[in-house]
N, CA, C and O atoms as CSV, one atom per row, in Angstrom:
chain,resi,resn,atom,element,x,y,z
A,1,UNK,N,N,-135.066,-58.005,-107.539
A,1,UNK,CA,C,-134.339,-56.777,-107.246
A,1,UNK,C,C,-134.509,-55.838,-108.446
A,1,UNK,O,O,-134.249,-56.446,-109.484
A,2,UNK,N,N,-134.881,-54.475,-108.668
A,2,UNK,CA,C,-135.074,-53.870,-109.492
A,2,UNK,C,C,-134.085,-52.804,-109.828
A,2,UNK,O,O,-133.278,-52.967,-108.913
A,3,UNK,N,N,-133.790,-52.173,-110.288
A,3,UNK,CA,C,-132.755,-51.543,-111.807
A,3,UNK,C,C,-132.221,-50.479,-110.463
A,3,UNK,O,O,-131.051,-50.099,-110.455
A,4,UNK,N,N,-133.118,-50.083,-109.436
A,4,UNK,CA,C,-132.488,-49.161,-108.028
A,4,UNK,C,C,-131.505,-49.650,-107.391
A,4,UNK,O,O,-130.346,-49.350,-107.102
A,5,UNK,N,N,-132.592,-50.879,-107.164
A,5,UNK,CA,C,-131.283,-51.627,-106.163
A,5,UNK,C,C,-130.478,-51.627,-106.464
A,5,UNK,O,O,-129.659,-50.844,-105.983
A,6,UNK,N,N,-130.063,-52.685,-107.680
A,6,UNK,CA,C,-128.607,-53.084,-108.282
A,6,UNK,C,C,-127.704,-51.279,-108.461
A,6,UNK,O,O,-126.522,-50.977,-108.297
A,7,UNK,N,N,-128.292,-50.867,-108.652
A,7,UNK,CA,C,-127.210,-49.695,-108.784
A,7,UNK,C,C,-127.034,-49.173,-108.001
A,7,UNK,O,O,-126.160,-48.350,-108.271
A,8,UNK,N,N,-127.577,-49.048,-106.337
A,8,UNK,CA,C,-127.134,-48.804,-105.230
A,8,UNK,C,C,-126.372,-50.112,-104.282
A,8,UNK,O,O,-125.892,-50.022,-103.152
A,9,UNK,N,N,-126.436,-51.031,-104.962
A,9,UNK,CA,C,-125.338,-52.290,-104.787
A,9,UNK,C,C,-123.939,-51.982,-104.747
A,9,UNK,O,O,-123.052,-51.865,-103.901
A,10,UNK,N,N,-124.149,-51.860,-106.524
A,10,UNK,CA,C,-122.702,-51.177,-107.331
A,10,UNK,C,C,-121.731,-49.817,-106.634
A,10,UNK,O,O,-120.518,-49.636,-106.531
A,11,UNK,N,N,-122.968,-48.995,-106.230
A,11,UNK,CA,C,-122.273,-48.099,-105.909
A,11,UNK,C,C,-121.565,-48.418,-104.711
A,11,UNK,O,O,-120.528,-47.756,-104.740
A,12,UNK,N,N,-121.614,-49.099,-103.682
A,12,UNK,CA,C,-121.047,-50.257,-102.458
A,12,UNK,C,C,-120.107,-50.760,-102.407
A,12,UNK,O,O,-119.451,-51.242,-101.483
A,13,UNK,N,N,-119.911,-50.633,-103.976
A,13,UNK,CA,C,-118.809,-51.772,-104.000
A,13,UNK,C,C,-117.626,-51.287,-103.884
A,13,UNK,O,O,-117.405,-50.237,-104.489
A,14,UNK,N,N,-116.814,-51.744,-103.289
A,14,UNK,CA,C,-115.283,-51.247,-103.586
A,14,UNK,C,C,-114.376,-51.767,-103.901
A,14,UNK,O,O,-113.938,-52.798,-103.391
A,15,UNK,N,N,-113.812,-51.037,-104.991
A,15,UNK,CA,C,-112.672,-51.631,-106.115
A,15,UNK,C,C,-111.560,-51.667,-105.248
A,15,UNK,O,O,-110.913,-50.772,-104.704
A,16,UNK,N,N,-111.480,-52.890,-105.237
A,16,UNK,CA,C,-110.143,-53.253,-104.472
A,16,UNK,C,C,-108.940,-53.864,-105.580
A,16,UNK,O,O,-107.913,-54.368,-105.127
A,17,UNK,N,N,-109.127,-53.787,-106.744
A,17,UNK,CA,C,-108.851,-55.007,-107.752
A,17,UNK,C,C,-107.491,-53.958,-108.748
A,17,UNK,O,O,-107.712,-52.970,-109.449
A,18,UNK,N,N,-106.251,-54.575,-108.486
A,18,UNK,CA,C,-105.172,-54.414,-109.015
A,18,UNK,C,C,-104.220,-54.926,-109.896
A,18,UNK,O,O,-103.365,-55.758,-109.589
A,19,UNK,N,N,-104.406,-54.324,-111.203
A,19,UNK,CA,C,-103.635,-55.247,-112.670
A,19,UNK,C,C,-102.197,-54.425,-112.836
A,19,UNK,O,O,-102.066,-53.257,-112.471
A,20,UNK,N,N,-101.635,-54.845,-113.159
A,20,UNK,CA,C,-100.262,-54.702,-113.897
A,20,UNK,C,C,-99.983,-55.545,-114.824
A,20,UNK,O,O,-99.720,-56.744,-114.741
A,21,UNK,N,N,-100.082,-54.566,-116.099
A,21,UNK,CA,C,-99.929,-55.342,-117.253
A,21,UNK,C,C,-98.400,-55.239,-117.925
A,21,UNK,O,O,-97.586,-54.338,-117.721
A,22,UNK,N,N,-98.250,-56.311,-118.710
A,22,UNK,CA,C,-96.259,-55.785,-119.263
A,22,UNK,C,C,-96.056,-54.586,-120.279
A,22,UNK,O,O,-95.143,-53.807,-120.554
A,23,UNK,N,N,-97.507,-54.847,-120.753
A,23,UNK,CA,C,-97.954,-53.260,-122.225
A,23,UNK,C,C,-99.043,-53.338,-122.321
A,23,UNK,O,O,-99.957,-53.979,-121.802
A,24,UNK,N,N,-98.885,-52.456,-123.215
A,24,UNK,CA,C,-100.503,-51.780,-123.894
A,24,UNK,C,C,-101.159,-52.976,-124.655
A,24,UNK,O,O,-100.620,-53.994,-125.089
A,25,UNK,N,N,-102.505,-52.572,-124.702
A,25,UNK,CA,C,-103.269,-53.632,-125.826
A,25,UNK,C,C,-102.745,-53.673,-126.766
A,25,UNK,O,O,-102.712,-54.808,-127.242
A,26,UNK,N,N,-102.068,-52.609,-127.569
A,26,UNK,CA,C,-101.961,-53.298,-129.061
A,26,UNK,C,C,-100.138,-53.283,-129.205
A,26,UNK,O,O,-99.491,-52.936,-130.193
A,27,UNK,N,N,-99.644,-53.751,-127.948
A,27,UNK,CA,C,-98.326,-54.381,-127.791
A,27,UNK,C,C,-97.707,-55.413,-127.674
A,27,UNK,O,O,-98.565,-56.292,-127.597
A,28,UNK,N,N,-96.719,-55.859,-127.612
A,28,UNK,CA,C,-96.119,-57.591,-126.957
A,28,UNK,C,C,-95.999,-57.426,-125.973
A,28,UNK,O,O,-96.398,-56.316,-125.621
A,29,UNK,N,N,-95.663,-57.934,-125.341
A,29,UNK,CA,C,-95.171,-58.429,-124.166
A,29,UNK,C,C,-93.838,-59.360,-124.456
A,29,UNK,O,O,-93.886,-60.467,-124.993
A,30,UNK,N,N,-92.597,-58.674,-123.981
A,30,UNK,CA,C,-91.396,-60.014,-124.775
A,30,UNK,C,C,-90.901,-60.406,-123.559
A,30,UNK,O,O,-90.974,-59.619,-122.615
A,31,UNK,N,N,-90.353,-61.618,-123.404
A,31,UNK,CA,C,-89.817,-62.684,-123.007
A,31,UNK,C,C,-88.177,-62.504,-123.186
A,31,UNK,O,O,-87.709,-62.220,-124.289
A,32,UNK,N,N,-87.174,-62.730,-121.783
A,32,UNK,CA,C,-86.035,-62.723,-122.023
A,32,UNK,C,C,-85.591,-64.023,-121.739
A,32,UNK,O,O,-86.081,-64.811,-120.930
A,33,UNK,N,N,-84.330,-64.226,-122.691
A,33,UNK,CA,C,-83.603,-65.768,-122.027
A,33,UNK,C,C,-83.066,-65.695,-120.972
A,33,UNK,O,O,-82.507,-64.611,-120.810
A,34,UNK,N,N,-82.976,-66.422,-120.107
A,34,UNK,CA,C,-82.733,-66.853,-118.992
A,34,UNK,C,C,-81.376,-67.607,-118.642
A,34,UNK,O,O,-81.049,-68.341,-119.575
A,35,UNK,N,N,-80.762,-67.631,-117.899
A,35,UNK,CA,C,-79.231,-69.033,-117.886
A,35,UNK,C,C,-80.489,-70.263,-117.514
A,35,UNK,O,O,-81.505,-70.251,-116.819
A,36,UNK,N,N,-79.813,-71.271,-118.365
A,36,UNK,CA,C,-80.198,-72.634,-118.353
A,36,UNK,C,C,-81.147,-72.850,-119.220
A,36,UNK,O,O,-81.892,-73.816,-119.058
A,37,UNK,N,N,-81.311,-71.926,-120.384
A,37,UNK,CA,C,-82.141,-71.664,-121.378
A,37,UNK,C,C,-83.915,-71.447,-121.026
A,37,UNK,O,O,-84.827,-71.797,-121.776
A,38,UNK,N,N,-84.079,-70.693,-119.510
A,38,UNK,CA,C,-85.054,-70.755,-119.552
A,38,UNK,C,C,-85.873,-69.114,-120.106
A,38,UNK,O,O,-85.038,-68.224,-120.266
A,39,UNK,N,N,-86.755,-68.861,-120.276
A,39,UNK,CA,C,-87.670,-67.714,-120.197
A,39,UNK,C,C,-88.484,-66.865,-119.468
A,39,UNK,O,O,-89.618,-67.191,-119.115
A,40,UNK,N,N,-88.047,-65.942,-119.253
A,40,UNK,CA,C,-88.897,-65.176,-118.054
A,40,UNK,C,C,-89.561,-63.771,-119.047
A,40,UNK,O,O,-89.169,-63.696,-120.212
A,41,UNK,N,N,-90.240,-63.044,-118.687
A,41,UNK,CA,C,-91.144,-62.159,-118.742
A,41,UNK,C,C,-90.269,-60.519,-118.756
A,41,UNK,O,O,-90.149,-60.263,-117.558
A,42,UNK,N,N,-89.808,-59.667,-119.345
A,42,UNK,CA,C,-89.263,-58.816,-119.526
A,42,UNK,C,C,-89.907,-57.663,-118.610
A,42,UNK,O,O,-89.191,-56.736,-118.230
A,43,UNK,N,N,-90.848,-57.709,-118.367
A,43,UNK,CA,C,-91.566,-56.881,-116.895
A,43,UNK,C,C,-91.216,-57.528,-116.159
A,43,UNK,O,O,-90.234,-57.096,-115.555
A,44,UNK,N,N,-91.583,-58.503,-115.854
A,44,UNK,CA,C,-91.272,-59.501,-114.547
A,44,UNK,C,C,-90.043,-58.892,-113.485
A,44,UNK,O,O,-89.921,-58.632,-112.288
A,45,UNK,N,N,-89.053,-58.837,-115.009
A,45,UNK,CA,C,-87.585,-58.565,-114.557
A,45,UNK,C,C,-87.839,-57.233,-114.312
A,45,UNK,O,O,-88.148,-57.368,-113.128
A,46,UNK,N,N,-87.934,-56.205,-114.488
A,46,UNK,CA,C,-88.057,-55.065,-114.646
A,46,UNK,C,C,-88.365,-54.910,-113.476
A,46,UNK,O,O,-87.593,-54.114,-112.941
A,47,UNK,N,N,-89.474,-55.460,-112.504
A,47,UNK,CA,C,-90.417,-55.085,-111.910
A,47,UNK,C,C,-88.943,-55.646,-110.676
A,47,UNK,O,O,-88.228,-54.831,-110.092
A,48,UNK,N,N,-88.851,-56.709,-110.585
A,48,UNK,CA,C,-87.234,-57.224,-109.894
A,48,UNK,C,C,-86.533,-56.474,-109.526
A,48,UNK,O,O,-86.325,-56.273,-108.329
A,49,UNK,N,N,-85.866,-55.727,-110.678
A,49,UNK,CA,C,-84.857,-54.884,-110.785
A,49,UNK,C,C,-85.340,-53.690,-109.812
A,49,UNK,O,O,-84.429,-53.195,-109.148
A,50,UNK,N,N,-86.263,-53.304,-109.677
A,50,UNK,CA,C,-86.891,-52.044,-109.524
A,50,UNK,C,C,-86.703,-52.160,-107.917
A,50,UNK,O,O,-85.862,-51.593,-107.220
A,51,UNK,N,N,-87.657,-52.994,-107.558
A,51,UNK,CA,C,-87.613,-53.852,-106.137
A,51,UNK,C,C,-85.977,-54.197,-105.153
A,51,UNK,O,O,-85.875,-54.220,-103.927
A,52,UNK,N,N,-84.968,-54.408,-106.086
A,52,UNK,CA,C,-83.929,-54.633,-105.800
A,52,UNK,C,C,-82.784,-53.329,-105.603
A,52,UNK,O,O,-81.721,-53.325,-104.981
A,53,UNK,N,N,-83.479,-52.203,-106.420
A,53,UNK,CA,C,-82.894,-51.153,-105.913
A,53,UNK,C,C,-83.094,-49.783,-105.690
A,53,UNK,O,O,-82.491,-48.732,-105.908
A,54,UNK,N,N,-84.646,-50.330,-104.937
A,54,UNK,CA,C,-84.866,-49.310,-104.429
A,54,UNK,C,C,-85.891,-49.924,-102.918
A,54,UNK,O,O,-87.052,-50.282,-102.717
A,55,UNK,N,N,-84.275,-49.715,-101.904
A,55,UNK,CA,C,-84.738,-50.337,-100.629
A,55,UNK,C,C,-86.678,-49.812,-99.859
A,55,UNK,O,O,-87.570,-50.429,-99.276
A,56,UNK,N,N,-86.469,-48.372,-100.343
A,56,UNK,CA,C,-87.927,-47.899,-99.391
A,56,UNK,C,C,-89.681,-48.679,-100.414
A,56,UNK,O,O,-89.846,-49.359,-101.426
A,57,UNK,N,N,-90.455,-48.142,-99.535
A,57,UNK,CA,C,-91.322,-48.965,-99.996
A,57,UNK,C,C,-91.873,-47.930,-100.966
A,57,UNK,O,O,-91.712,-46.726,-100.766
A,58,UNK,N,N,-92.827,-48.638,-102.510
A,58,UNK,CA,C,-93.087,-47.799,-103.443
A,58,UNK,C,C,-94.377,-47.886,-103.793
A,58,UNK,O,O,-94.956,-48.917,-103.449
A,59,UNK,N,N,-94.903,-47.178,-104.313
A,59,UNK,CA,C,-96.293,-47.091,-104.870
A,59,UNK,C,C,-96.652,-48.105,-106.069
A,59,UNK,O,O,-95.825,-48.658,-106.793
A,60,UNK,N,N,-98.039,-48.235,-106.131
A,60,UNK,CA,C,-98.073,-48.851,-107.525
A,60,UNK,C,C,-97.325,-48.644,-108.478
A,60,UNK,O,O,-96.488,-49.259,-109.140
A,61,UNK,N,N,-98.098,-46.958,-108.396
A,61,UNK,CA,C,-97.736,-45.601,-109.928
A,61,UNK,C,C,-96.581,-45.681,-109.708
A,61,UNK,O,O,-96.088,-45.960,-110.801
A,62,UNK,N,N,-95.641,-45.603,-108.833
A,62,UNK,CA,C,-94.449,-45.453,-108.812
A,62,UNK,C,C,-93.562,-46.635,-109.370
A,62,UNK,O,O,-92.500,-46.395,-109.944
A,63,UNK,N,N,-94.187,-48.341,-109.124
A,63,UNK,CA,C,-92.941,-49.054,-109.286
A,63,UNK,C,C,-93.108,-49.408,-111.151
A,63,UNK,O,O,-92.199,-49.725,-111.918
A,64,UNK,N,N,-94.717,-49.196,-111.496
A,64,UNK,CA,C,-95.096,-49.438,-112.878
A,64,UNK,C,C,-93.927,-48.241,-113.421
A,64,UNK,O,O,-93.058,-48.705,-114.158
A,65,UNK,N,N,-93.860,-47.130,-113.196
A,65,UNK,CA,C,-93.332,-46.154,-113.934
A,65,UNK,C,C,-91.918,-46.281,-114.121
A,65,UNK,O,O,-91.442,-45.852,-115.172
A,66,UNK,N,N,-91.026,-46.912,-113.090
A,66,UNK,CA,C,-89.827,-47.334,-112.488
A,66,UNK,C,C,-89.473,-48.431,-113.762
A,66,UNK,O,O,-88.575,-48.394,-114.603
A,67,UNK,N,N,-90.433,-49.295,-113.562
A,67,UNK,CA,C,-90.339,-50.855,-114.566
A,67,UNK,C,C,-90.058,-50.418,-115.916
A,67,UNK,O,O,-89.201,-50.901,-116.656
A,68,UNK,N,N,-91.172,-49.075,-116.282
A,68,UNK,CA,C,-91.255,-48.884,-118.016
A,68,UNK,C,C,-89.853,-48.415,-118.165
A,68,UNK,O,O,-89.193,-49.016,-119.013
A,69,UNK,N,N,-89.116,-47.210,-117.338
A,69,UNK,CA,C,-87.706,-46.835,-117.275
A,69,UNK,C,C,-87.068,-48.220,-117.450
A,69,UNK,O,O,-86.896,-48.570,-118.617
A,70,UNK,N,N,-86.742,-48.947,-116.613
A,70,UNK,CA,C,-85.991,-50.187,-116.928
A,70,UNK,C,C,-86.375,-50.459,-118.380
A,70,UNK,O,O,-85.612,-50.303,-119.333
A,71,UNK,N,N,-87.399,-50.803,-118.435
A,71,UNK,CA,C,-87.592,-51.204,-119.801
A,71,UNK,C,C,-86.887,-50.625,-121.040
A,71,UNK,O,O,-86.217,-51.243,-121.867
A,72,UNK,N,N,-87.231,-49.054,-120.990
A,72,UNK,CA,C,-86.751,-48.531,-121.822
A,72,UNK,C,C,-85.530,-48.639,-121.913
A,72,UNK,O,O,-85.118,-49.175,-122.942
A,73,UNK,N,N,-84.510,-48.171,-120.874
A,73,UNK,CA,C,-82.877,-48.547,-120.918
A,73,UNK,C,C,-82.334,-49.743,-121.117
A,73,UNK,O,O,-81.119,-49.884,-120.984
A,74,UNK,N,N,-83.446,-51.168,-121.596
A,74,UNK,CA,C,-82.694,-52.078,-122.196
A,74,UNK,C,C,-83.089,-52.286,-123.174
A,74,UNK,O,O,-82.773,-53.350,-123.707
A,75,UNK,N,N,-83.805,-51.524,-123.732
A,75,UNK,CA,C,-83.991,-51.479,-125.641
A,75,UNK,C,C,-85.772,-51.803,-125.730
A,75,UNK,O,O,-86.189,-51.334,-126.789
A,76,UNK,N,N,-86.586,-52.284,-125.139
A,76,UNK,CA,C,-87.378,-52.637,-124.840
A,76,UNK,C,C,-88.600,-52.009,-125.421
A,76,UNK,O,O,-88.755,-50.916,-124.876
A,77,UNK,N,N,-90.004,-52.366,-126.750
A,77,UNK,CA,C,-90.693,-51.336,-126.990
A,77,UNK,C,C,-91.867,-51.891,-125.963
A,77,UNK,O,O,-92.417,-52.884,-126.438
A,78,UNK,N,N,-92.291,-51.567,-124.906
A,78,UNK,CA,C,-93.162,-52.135,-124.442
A,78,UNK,C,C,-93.703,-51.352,-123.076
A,78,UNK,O,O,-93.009,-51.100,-122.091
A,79,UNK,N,N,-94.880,-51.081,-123.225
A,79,UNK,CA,C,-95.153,-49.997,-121.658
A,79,UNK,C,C,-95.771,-50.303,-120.997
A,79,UNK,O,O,-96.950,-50.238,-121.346
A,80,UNK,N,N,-95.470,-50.888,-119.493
A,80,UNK,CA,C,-96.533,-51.923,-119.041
A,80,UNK,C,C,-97.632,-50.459,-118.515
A,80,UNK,O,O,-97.436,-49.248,-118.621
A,81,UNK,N,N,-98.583,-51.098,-118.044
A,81,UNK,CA,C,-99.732,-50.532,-117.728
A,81,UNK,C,C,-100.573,-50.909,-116.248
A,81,UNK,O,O,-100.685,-52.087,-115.906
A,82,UNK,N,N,-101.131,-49.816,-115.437
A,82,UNK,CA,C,-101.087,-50.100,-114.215
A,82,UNK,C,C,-103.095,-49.760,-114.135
A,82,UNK,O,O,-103.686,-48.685,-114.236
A,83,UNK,N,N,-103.519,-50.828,-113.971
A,83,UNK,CA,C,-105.114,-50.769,-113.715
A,83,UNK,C,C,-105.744,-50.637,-112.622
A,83,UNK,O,O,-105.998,-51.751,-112.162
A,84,UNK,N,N,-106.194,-49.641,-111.854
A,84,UNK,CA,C,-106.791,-49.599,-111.172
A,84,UNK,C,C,-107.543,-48.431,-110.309
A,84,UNK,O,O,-107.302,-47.286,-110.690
A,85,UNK,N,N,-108.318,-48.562,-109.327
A,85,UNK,CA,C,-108.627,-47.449,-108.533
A,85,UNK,C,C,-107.619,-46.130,-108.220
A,85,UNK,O,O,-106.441,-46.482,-108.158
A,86,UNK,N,N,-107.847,-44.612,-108.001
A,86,UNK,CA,C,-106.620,-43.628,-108.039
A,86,UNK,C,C,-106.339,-44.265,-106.721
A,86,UNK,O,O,-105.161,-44.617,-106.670
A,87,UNK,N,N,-107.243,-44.631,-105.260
A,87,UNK,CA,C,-106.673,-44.933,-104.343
A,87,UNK,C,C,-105.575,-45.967,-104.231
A,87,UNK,O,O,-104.669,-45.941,-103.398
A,88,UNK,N,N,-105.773,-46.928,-105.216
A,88,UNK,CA,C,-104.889,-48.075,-105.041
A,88,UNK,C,C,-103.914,-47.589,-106.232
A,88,UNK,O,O,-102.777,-48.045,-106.118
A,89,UNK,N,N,-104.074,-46.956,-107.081
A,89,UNK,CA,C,-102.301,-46.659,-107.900
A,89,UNK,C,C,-101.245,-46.181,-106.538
A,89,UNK,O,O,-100.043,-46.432,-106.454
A,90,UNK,N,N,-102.134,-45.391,-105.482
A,90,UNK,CA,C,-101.364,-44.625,-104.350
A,90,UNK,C,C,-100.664,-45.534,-103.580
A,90,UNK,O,O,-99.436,-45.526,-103.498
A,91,UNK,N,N,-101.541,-46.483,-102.893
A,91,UNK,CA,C,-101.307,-47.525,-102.659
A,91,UNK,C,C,-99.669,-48.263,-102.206
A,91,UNK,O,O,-99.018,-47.776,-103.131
A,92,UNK,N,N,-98.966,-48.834,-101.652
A,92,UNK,CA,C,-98.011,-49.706,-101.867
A,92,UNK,C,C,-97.912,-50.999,-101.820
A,92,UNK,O,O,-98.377,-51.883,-101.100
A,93,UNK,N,N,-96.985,-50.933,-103.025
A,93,UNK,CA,C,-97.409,-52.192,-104.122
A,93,UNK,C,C,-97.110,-53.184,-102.243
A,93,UNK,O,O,-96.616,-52.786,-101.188
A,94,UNK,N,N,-97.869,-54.873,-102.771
A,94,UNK,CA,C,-97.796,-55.583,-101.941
A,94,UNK,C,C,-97.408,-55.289,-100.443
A,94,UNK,O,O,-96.578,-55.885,-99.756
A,95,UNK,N,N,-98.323,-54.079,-100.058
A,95,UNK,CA,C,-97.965,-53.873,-98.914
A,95,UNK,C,C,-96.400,-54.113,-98.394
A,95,UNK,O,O,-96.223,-55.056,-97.623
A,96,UNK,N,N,-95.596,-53.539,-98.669
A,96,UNK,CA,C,-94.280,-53.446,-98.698
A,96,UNK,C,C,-94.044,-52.840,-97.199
A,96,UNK,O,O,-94.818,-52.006,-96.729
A,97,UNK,N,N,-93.179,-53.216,-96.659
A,97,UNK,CA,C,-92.835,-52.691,-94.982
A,97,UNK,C,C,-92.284,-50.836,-95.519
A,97,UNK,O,O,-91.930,-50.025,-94.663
């Protein structure tokens, strides 16, 4: 296959592929305690919280942006980050009803 092909392959392809990260590269990611001393993921929760009160269905861009708010209002330095195609930031998250 020569250097044409493959790049009329590529161009074929479609990014279907969706990250949500808890922050930036040159951030933490922190961990909250849990009852029963366990540990969960401070996005995780965020992302929960977000989900829990806000009944309609939301966008990627929308629930990442939602999460960093949570974040921020519990002291939190950390900005998660939302990777992907503009079609799929539009998107709703996990196909949500």
């Amino acid at each position: 296959m020569d250097l044409l092909e493959k790049m009329t392959l590529r161009e074929r392809h479609v990014d279907s592929g969706i990250l949500l990260s808890g922050c930036q590269a040159d951030e933490t990611s922190a961990d909250v305690g849990g009852g029963g001393g366990k540990a969960y993921g401070a996005f995780s929760n965020a992302i929960q919280t977000v989900l829990k009160e806000n009944e309609c269905a939301l966008k990627n861009k929308e629930l990442v942006m939602m999460a960093r708010e949570v974040l921020e209002r519990l002291g939190f330095q950390q900005h998660p980050c939302l990777y992907c195609s503009d079609q799929n930031a539009d998107a709703t998250f996990l196909s949500q009803p």
